[in-house]
PDB file of N, CA, C and O in Angstrom, chain B, residues numbered from 101:
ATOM      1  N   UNK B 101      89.754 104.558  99.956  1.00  0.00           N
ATOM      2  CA  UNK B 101      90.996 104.175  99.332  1.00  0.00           C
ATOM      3  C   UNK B 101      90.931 102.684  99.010  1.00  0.00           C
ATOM      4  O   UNK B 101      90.066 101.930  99.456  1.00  0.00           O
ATOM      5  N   UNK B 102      92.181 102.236  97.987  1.00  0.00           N
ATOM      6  CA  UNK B 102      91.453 101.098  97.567  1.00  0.00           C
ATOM      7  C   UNK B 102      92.920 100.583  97.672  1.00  0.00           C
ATOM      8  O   UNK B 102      93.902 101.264  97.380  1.00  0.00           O
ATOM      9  N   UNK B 103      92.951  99.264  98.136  1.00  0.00           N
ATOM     10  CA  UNK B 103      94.586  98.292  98.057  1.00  0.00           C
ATOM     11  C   UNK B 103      94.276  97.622  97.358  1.00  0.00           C
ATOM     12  O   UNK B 103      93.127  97.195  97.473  1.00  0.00           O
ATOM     13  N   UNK B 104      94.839  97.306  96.609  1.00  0.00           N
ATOM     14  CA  UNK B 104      95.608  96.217  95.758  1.00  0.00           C
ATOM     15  C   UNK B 104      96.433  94.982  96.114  1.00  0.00           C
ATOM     16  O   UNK B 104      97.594  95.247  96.428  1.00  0.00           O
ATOM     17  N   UNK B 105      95.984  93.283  96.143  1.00  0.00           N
ATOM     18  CA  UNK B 105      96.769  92.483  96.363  1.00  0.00           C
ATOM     19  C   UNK B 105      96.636  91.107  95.814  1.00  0.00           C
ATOM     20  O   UNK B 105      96.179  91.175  94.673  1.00  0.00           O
ATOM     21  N   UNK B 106      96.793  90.250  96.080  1.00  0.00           N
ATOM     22  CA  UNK B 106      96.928  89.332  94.770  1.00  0.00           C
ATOM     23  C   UNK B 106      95.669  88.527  94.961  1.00  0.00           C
ATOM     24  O   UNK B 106      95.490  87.611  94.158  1.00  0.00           O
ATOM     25  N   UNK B 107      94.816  88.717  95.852  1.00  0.00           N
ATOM     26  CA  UNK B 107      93.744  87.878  96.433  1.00  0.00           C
ATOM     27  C   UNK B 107      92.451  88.829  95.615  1.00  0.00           C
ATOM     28  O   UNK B 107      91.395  88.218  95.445  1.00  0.00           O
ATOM     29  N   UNK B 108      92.528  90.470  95.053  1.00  0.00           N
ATOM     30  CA  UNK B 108      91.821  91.327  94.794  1.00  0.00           C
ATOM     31  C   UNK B 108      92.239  92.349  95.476  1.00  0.00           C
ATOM     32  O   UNK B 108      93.237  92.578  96.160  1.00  0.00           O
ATOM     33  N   UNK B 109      90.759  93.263  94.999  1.00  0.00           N
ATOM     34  CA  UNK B 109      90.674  94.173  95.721  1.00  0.00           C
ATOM     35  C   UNK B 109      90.413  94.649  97.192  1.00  0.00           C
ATOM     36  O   UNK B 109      89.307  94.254  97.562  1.00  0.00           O
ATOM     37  N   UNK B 110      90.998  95.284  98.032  1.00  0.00           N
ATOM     38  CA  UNK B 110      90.482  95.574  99.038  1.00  0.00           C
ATOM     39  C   UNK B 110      90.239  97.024  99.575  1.00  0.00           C
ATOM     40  O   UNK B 110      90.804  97.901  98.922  1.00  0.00           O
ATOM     41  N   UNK B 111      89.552  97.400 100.569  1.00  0.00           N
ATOM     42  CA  UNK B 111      89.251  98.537 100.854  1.00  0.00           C
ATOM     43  C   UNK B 111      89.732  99.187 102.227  1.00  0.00           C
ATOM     44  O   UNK B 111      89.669  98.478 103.231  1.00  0.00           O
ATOM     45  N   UNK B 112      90.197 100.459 102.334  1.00  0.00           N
ATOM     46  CA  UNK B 112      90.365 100.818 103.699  1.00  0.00           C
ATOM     47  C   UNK B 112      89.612 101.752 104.451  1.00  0.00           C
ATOM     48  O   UNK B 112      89.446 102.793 103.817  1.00  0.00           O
ATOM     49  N   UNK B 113      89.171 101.753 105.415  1.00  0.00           N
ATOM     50  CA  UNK B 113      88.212 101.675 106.282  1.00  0.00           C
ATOM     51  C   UNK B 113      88.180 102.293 107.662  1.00  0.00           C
ATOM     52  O   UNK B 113      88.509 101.593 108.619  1.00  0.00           O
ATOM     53  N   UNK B 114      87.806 103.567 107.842  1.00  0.00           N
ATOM     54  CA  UNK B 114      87.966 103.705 109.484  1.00  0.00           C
ATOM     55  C   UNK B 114      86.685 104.223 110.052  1.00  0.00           C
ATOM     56  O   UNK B 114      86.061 105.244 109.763  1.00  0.00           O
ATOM     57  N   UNK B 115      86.304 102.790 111.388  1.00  0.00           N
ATOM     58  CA  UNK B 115      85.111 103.727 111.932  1.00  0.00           C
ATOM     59  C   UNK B 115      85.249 103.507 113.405  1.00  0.00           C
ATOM     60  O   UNK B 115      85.601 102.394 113.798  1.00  0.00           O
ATOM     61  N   UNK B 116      84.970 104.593 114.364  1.00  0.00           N
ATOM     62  CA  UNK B 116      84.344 104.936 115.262  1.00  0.00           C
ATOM     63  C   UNK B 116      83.507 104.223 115.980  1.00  0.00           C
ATOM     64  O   UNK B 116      82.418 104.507 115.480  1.00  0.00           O
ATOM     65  N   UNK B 117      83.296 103.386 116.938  1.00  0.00           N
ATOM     66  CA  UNK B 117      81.789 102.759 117.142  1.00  0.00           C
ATOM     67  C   UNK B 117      81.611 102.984 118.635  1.00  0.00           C
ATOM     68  O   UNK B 117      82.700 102.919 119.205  1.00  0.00           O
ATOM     69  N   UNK B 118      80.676 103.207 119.387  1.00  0.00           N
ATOM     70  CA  UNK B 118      80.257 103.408 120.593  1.00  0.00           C
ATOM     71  C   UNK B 118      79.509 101.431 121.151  1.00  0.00           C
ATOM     72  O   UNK B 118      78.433 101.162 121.685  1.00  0.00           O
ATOM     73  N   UNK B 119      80.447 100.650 120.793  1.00  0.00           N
ATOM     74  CA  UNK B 119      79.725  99.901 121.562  1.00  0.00           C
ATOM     75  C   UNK B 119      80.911  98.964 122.543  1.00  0.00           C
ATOM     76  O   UNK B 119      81.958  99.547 122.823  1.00  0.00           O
ATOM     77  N   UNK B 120      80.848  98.517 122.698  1.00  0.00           N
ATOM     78  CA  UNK B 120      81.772  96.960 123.991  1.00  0.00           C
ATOM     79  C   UNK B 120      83.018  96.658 123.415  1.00  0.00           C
ATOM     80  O   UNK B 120      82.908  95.557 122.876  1.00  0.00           O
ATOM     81  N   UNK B 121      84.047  97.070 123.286  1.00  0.00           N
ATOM     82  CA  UNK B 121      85.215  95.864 122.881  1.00  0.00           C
ATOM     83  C   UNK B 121      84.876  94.219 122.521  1.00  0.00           C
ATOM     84  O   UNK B 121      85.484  93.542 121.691  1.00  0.00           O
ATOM     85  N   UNK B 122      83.614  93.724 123.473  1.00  0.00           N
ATOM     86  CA  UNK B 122      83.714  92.625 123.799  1.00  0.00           C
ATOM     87  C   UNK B 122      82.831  92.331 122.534  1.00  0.00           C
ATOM     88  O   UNK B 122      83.311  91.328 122.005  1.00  0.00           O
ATOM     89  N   UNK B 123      82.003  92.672 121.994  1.00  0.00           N
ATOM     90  CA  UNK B 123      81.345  92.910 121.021  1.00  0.00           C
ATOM     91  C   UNK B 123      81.970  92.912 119.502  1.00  0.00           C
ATOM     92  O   UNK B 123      81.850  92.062 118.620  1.00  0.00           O
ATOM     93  N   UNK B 124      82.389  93.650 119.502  1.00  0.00           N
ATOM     94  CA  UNK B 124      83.611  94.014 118.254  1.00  0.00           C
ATOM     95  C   UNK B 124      84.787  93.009 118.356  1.00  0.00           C
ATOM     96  O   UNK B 124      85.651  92.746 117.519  1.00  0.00           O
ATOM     97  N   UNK B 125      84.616  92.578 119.448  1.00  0.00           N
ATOM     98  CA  UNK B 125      86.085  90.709 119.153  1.00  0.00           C
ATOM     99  C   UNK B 125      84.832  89.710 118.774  1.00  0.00           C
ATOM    100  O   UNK B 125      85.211  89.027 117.824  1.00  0.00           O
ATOM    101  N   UNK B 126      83.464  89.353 119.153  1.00  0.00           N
ATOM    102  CA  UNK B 126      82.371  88.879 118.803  1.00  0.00           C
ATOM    103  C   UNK B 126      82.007  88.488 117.372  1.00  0.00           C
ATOM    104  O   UNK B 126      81.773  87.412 116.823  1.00  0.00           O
ATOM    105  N   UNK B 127      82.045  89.725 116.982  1.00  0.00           N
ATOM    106  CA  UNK B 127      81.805  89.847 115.533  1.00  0.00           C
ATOM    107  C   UNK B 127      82.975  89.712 114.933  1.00  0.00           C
ATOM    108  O   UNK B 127      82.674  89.927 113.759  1.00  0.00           O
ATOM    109  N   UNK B 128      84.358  89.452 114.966  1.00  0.00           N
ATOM    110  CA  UNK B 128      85.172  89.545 114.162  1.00  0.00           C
ATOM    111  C   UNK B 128      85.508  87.906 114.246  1.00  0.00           C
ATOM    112  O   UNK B 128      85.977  87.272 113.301  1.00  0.00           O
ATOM    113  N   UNK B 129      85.229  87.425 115.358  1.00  0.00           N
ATOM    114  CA  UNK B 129      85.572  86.077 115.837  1.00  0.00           C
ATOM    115  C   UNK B 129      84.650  85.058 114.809  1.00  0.00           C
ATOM    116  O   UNK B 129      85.115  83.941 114.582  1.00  0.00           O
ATOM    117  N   UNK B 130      83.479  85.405 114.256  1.00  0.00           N
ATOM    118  CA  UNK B 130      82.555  85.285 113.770  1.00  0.00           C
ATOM    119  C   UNK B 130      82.460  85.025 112.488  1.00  0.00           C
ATOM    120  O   UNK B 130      82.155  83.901 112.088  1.00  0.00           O
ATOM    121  N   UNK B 131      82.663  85.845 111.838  1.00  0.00           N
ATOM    122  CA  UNK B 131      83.918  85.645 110.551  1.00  0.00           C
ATOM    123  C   UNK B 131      84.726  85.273 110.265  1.00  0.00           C
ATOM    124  O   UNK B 131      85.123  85.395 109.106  1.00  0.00           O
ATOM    125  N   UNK B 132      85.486  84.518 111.357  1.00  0.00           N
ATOM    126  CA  UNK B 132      86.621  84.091 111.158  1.00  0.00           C
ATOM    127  C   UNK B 132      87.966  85.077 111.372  1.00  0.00           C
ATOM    128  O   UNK B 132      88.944  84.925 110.640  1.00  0.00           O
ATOM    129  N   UNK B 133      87.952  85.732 112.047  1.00  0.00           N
ATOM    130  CA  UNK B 133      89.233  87.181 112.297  1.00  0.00           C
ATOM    131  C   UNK B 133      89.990  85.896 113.355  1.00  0.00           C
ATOM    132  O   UNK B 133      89.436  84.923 113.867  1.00  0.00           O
ATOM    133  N   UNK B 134      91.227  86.265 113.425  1.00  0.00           N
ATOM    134  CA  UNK B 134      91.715  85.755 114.952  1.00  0.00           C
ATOM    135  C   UNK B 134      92.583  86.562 115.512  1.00  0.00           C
ATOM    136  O   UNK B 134      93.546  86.132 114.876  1.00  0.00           O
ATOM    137  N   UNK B 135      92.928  87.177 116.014  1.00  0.00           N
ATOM    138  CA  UNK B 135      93.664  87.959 116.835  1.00  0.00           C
ATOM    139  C   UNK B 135      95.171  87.691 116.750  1.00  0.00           C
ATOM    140  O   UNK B 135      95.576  86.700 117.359  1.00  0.00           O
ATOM    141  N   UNK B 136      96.147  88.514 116.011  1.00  0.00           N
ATOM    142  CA  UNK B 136      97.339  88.556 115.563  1.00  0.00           C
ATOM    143  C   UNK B 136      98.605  89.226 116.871  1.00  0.00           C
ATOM    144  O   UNK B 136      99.772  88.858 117.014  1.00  0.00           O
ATOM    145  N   UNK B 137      98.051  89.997 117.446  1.00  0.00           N
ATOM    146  CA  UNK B 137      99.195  90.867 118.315  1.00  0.00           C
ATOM    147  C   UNK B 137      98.490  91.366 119.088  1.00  0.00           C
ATOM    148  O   UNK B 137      97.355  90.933 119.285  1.00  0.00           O
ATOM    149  N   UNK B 138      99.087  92.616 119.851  1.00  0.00           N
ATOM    150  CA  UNK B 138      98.434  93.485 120.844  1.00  0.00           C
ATOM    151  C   UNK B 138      99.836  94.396 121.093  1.00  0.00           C
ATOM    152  O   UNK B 138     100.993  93.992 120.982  1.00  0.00           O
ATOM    153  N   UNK B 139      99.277  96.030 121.540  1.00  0.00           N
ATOM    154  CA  UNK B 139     100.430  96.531 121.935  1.00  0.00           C
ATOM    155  C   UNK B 139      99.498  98.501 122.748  1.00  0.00           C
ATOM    156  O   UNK B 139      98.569  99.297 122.609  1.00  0.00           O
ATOM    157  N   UNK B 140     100.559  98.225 123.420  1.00  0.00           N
ATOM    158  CA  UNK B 140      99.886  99.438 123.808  1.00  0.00           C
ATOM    159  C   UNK B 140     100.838 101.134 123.221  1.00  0.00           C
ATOM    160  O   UNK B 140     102.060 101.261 123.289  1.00  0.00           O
ATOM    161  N   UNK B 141      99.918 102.165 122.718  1.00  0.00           N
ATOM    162  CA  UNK B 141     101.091 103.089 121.832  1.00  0.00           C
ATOM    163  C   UNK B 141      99.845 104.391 123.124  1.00  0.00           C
ATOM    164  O   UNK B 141      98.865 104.292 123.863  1.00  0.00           O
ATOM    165  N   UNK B 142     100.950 105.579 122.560  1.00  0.00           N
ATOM    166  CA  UNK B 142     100.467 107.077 123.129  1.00  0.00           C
ATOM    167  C   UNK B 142     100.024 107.442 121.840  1.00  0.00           C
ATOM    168  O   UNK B 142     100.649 107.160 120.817  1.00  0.00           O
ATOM    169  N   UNK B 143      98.923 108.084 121.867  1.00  0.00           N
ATOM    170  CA  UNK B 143      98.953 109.185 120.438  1.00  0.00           C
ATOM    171  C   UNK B 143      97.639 110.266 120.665  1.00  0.00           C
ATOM    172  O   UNK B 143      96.636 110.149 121.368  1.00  0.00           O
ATOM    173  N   UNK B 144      97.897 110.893 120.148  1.00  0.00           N
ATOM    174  CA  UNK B 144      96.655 112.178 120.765  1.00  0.00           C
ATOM    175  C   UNK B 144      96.372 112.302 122.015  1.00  0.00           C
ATOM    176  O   UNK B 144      95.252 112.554 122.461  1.00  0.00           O
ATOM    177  N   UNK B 145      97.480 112.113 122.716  1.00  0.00           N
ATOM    178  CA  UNK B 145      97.631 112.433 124.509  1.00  0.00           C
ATOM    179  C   UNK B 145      96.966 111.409 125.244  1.00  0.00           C
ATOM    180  O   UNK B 145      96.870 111.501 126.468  1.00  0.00           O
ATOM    181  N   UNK B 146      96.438 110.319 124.533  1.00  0.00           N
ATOM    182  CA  UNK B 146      95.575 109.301 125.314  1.00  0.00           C
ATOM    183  C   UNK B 146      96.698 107.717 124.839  1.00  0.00           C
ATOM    184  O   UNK B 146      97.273 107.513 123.770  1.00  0.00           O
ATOM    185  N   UNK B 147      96.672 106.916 125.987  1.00  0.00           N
ATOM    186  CA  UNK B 147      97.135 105.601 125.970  1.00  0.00           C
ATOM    187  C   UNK B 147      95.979 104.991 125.343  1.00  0.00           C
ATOM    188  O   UNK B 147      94.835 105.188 125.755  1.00  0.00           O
ATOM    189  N   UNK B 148      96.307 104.137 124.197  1.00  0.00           N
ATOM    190  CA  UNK B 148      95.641 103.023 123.199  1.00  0.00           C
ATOM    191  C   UNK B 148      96.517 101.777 123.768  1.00  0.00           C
ATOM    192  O   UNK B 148      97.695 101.679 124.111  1.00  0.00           O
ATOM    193  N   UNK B 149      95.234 100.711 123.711  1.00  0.00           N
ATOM    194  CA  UNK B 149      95.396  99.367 123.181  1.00  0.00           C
ATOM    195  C   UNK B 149      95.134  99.152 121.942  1.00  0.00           C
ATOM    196  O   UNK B 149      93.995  99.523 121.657  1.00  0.00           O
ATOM    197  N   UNK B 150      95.763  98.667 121.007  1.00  0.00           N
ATOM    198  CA  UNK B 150      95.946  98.358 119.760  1.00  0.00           C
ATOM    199  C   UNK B 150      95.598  97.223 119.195  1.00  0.00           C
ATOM    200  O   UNK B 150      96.405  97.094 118.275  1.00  0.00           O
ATOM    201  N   UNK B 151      94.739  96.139 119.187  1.00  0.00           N
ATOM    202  CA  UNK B 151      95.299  94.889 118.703  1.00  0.00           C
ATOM    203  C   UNK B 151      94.659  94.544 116.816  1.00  0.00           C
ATOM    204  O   UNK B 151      93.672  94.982 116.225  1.00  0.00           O
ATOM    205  N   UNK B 152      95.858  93.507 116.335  1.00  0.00           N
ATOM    206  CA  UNK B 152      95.651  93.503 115.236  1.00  0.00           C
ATOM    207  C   UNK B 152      94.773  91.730 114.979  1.00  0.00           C
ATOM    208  O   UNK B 152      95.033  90.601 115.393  1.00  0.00           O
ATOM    209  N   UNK B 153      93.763  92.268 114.158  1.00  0.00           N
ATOM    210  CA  UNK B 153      93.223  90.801 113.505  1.00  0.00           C
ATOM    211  C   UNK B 153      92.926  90.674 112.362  1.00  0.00           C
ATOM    212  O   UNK B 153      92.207  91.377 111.652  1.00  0.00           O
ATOM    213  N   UNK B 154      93.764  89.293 112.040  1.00  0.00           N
ATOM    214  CA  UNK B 154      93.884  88.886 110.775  1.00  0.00           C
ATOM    215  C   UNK B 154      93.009  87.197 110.105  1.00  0.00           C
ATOM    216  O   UNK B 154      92.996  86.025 110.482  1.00  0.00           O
ATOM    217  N   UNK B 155      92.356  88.024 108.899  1.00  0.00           N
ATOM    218  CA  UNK B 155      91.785  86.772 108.074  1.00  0.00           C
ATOM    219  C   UNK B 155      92.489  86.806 107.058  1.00  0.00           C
ATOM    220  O   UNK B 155      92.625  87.883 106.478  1.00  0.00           O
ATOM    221  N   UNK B 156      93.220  85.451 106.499  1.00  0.00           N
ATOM    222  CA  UNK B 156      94.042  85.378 105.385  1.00  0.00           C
ATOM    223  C   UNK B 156      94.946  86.471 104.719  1.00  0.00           C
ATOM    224  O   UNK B 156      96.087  86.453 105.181  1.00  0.00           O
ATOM    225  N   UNK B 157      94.719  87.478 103.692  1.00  0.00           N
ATOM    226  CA  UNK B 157      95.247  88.779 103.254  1.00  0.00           C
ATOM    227  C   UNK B 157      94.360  90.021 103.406  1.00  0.00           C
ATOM    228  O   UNK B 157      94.297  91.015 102.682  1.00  0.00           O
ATOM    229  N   UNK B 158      93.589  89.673 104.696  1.00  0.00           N
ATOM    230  CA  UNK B 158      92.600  90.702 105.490  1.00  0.00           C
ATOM    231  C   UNK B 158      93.186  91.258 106.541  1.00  0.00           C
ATOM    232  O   UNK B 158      93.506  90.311 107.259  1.00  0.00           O
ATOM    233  N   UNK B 159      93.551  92.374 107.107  1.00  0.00           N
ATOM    234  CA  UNK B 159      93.395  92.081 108.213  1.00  0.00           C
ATOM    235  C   UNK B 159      92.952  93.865 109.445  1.00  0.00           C
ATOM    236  O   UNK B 159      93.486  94.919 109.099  1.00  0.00           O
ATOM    237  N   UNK B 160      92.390  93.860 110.201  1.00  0.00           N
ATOM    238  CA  UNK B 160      91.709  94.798 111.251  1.00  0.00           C
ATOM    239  C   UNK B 160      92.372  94.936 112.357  1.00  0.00           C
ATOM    240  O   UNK B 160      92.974  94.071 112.994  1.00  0.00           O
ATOM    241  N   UNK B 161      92.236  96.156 112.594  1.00  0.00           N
ATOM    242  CA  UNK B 161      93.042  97.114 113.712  1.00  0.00           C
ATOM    243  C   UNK B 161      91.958  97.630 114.319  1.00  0.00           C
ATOM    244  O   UNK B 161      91.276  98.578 113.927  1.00  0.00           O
ATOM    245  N   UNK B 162      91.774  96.767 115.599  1.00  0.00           N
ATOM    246  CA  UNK B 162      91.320  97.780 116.639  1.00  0.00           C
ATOM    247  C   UNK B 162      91.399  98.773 117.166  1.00  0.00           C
ATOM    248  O   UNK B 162      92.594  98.896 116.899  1.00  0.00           O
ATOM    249  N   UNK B 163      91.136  99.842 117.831  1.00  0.00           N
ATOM    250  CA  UNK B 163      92.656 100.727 119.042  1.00  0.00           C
ATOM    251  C   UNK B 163      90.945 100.861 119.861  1.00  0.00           C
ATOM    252  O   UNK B 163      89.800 101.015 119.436  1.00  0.00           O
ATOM    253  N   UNK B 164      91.670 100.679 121.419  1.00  0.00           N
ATOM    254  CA  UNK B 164      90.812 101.167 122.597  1.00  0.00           C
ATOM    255  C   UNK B 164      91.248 101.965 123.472  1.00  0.00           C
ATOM    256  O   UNK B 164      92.193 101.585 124.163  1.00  0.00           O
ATOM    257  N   UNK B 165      90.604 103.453 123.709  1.00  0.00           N
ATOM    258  CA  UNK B 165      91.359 104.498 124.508  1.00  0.00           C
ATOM    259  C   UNK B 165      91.113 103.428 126.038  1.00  0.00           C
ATOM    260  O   UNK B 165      90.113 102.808 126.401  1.00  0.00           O
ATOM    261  N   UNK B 166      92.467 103.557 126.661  1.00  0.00           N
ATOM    262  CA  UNK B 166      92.380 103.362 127.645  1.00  0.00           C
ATOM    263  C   UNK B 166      92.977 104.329 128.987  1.00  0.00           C
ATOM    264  O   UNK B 166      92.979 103.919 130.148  1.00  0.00           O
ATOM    265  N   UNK B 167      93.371 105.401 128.647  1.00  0.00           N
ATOM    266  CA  UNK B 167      93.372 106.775 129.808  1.00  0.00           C
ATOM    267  C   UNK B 167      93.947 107.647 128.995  1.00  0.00           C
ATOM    268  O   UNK B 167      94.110 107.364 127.808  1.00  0.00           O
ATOM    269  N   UNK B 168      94.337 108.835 129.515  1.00  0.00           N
ATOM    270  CA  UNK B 168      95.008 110.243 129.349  1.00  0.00           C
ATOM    271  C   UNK B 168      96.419 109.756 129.337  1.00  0.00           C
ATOM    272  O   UNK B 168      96.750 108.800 130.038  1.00  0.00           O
ATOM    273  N   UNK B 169      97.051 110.226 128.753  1.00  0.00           N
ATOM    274  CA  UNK B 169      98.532 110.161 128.877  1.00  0.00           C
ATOM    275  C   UNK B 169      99.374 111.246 129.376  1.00  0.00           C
ATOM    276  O   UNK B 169     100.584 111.127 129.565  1.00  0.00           O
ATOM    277  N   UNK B 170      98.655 112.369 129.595  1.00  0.00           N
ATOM    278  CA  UNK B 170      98.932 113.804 130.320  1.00  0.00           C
ATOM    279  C   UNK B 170      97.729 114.155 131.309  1.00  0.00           C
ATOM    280  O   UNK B 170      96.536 113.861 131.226  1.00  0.00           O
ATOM    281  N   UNK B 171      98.392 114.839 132.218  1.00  0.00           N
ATOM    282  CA  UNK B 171      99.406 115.194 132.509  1.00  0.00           C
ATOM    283  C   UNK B 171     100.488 114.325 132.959  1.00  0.00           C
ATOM    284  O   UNK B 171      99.921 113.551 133.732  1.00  0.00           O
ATOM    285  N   UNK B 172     101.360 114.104 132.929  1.00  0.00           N
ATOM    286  CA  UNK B 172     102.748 112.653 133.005  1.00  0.00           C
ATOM    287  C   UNK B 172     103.563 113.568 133.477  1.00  0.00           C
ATOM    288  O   UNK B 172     103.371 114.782 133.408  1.00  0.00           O
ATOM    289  N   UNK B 173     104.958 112.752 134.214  1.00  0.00           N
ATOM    290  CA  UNK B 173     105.947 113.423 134.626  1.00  0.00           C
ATOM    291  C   UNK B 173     106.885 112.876 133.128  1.00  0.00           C
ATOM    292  O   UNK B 173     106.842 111.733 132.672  1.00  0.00           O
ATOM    293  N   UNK B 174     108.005 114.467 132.350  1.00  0.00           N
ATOM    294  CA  UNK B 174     107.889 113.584 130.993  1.00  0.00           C
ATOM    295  C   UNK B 174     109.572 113.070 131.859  1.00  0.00           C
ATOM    296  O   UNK B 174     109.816 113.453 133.002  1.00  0.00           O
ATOM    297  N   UNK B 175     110.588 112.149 131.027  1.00  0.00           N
ATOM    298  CA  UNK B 175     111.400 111.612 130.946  1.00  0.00           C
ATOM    299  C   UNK B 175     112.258 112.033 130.282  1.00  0.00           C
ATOM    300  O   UNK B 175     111.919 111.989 129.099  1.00  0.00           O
ATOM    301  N   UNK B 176     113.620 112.593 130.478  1.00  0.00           N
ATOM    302  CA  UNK B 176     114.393 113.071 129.941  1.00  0.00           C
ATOM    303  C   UNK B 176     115.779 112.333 129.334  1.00  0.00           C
ATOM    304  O   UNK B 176     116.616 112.369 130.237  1.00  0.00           O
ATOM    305  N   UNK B 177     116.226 111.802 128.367  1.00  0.00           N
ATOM    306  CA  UNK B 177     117.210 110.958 128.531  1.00  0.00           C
ATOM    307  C   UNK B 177     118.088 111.682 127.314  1.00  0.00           C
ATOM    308  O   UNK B 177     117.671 111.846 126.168  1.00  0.00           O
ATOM    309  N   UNK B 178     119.446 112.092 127.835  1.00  0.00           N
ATOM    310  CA  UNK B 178     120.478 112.638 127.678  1.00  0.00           C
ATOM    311  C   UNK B 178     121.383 112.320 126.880  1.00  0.00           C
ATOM    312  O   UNK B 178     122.237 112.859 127.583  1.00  0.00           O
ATOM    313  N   UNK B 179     122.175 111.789 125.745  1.00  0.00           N
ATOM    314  CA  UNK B 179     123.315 110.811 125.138  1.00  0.00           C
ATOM    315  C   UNK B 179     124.452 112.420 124.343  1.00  0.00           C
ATOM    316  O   UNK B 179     124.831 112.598 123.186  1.00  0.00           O
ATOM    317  N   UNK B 180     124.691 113.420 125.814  1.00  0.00           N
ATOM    318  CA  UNK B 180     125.640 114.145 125.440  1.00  0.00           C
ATOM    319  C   UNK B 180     127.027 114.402 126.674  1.00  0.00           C
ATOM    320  O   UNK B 180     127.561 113.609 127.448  1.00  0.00           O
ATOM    321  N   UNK B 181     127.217 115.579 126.460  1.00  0.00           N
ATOM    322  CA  UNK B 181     128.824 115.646 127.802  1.00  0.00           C
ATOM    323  C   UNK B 181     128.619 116.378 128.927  1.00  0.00           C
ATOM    324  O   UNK B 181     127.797 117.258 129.182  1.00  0.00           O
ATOM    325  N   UNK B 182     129.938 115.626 129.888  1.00  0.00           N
ATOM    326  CA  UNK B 182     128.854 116.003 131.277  1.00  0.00           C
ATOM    327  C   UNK B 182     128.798 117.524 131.261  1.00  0.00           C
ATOM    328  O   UNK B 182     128.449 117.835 132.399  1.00  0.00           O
ATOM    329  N   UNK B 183     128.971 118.643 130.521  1.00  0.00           N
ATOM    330  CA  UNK B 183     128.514 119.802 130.606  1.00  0.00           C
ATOM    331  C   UNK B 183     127.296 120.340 130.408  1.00  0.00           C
ATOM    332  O   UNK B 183     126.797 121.228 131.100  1.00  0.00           O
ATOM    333  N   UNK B 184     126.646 119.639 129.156  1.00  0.00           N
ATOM    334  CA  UNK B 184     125.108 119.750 128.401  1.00  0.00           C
ATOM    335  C   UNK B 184     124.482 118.809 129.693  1.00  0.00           C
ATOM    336  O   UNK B 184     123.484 119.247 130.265  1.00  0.00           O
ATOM    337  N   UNK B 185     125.043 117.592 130.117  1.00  0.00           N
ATOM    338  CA  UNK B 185     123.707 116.701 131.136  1.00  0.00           C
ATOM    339  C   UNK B 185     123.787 117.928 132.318  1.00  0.00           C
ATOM    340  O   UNK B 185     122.690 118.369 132.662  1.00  0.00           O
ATOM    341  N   UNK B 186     125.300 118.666 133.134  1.00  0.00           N
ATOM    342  CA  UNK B 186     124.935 119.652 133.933  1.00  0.00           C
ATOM    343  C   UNK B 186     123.717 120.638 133.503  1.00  0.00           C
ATOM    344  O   UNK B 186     122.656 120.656 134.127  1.00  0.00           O
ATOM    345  N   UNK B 187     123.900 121.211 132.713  1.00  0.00           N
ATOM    346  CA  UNK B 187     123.362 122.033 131.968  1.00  0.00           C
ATOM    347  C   UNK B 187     121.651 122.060 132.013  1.00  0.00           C
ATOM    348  O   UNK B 187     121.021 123.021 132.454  1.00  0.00           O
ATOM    349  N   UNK B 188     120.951 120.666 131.405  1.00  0.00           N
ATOM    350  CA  UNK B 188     119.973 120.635 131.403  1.00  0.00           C
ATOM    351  C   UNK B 188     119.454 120.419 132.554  1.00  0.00           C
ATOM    352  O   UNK B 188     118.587 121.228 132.884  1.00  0.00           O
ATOM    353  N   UNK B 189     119.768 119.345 133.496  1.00  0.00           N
ATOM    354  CA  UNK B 189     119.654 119.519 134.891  1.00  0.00           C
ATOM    355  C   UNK B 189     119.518 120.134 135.581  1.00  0.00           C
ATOM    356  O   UNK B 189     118.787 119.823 136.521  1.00  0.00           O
ATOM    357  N   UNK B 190     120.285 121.662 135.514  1.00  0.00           N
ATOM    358  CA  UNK B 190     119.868 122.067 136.401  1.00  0.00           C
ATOM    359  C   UNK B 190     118.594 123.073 135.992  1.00  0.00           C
ATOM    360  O   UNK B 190     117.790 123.539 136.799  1.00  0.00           O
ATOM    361  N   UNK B 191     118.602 123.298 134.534  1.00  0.00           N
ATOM    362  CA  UNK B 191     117.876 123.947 134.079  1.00  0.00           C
ATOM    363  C   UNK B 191     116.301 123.430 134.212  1.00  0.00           C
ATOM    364  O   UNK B 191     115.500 124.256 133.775  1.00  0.00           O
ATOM    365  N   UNK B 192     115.759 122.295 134.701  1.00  0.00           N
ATOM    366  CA  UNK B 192     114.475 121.098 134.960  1.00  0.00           C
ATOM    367  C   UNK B 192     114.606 121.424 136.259  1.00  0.00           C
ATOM    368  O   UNK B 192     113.533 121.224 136.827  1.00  0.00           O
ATOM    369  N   UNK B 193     115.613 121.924 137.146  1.00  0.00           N
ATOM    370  CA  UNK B 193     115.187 122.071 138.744  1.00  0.00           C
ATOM    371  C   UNK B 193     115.842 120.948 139.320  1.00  0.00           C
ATOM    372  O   UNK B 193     115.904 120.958 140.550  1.00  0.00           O
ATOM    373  N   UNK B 194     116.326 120.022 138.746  1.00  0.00           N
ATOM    374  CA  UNK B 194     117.690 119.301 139.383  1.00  0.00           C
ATOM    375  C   UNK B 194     118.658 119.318 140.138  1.00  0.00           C
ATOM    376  O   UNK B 194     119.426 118.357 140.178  1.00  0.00           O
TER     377      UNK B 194
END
């Protein structure tokens, strides 16, 4: 796929790599990348670290699996009347 921005063209890009985190900040550091944010998200049942690095109107997204996110105890949070919060409650074993 191809973006469009006022600097040119740019390209988007996703790969896979089997090597070090520490490596892949190495090489980006290298080029000139610098490290914009960080955040941690769930997605495909595994906890990611995320961080974003940016060169000028460039910029790269890491993500590093860092565990399973299931099995979890899930969290239930309620914004109805106390009949539906009875309700579900007791229906979870509450």
């Amino acid at each position: 796929m191809t973006v469009l921005d006022k600097g040119g063209k740019q390209q988007l890009k996703s790969i896979s790599v089997l090597i070090p985190l520490e490596r892949v900040e190495a090489s980006l550091s290298e080029i000139g990348f610098v490290l914009q944010t960080t955040a941690t998200v769930v997605a495909d049942g595994k906890f990611w670290t995320k961080m974003l690095y940016a060169r000028g109107s460039e910029t790269i997204s890491v993500s590093e699996e860092i565990g399973d996110a299931y099995p979890k105890d899930p969290i239930i949070t309620i914004c109805g009347s106390r009949e539906t919060i009875t309700h579900v409650v007791k229906g979870v074993g509450g």
